[in-house]
C-alpha positions, 0 to 999 in steps of 0.5 A: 500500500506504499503507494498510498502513503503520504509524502511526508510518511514515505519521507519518514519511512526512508529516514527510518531506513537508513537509521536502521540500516546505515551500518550495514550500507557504510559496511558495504562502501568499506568492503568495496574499497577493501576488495578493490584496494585487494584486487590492486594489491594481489595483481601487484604482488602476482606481476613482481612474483612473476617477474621474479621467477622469470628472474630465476629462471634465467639464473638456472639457464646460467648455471646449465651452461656453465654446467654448475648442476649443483647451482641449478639444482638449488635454484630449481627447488627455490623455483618449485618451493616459492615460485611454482604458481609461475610458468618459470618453474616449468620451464625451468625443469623444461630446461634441465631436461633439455640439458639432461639429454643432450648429456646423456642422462634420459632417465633423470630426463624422464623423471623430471618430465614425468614431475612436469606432467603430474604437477604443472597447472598449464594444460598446454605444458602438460601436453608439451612434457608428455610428448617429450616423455614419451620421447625420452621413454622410447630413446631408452627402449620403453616403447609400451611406456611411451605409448602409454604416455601418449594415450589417446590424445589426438592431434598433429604433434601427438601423432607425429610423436606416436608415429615415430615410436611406433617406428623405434618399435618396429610397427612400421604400418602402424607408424604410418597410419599415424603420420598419414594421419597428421597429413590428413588432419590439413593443421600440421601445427609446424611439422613439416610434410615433406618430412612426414613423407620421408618417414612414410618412405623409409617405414615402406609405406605410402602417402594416402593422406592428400593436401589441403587442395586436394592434390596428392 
């Protein structure tokens, strides 16, 4: 029935109001000036954290190419321990497995990738790590490994991946039908064809898949 109330009852209804809740409004104001002063202060405290892991991270590349392993090893856990919310811890171990390869060490390699897949908030660098794994894992002579790392996963890259340890294997028709695969998919994602075929050659194979113009 407000809308029969007087001008002076409705006057009298806002004042009760905002006596009766005036604390609560004021509260409300605070509360926004506090979340709004967080929000500030949280993307502050995030870009100089970032900007520090980025900053050890360079530290570990030093120390790998000086091969100071004991150097870079203590700058990774201080990468895992107060920086693991940043891309730089994995890339950091990304680094080390690199380095762990070319060195000869795979099964160090592959621990560390195995850490990386199992641990990154990145599901772009989850799929980067499993296929280097799978990699590392075959190169060691653990194809059914490899392949279990791999899954199911489709794609490009994972079926180029998957072709070339089915190859190591020795299933030359299965490798093929994965790298005809990459062909067909018309997204090679930066592998090269002209490899793709190479490969598809020297497996005993045939190229079936077509370009995306329709020529063979």
């Amino acid at each position: 029935m407000e809308e029969y109330l007087s001008e002076r009852q409705q006057v009298e209804q806002v004042k009760s109001w905002v006596k009766e809740n005036a604390a609560w409004a004021i509260g409300g104001l605070v509360l926004g000036f506090v979340l709004l002063f967080g929000i500030k202060q949280w993307k502050v405290y995030t870009e100089s954290k970032a900007q520090a892991g980025a900053e050890q991270y360079q530290l570990v590349l030093q120390a790998l190419s000086r091969n100071d392993t004991a150097g870079a090893d203590k700058i990774v856990k201080t990468l895992q321990d107060d920086y693991r919310r940043t891309p730089y811890n994995d890339l950091a171990n990304l680094a080390y497995v690199r380095f762990d390869v070319e060195a000869g060490r795979l099964e160090p390699a592959a621990t560390r990738l195995q850490s990386v897949v199992q641990s990154t908030n990145d599901p772009e660098m989850a799929q980067v790590a499993r296929m280097r794994l799978a990699r590392v894992q075959a190169a060691l002579g653990k194809f059914d490994d490899a392949l279990k790392t791999l899954g199911d996963a489709t794609g490009p890259a994972f079926d180029d991946v998957r072709g070339d340890v089915l190859f190591q294997k020795g299933d030359r028709s299965a490798a093929v039908v994965a790298w005809n695969a990459v062909l067909a998919s018309g997204a090679h994602r930066g592998v090269d064809r002209q490899i793709l075929e190479l490969k598809i050659g020297a497996a005993g194979g045939i190229v079936t898949a077509v370009h995306p113009d329709g020529t063979p």
